[in-house]
N, C-alpha and C positions, 0 to 999 in steps of 0.2 A: 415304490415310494413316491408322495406327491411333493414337492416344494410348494412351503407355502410364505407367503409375503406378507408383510404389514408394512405400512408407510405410515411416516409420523412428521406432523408438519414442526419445520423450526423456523428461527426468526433471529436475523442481525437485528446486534444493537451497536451502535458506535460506544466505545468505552470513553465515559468521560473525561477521565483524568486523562488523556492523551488525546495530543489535538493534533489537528490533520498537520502533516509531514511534506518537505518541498524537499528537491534536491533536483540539482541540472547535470547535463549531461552532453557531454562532448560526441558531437557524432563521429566525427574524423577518428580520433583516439579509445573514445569509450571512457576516458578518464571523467570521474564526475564529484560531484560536489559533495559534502558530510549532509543529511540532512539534517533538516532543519523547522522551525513550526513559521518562521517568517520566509514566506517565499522570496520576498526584496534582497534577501542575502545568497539565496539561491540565483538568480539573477544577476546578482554584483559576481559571485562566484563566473559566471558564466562570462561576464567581461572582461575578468581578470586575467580569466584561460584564454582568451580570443586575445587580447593585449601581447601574454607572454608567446603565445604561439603562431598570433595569427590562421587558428580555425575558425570556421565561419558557419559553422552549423554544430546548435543546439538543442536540446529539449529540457524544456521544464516537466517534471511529473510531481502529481501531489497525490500524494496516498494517505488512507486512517486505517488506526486498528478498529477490529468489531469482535463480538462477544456472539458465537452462535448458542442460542438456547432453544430445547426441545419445548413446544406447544401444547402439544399433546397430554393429558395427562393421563398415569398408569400406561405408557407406554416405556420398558428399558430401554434406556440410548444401548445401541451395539457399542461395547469398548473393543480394541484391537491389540 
């Protein structure tokens, strides 16, 4: 018996109705911020935490959601 393959090209799209996402993050503790779509509140977050704890290392991260969609046409997506 041979295995055979196909490959089928897809494509992110950012999903519009949701906009990129901030949240900060305590290094010392791990404890971090709700996110949020205004990074400056991510930020103030992270002062807040350095105020009441006195930790002094942070990260800002910003992430978006995406929508992968197959390119390919007549090709089945594999479902699982």
């Amino acid at each position: 018996m041979r295995a055979r393959y196909q490959f089928a090209k897809w494509t992110l799209s950012a999903i519009p109705a949701m906009a990129v996402r901030h949240f900060g993050k305590c290094l010392t503790c791990g404890e971090r911020s709700a996110d949020t779509a205004d990074a400056d509140n991510a930020q103030v977050w992270c002062l807040k935490h350095a105020g009441l704890t006195h930790h002094s290392g942070y990260e800002l991260s910003a992430f978006q959601y995406f929508d992968a969609t197959m390119t390919d046409p007549g090709i089945e997506p594999h479902v699982s």
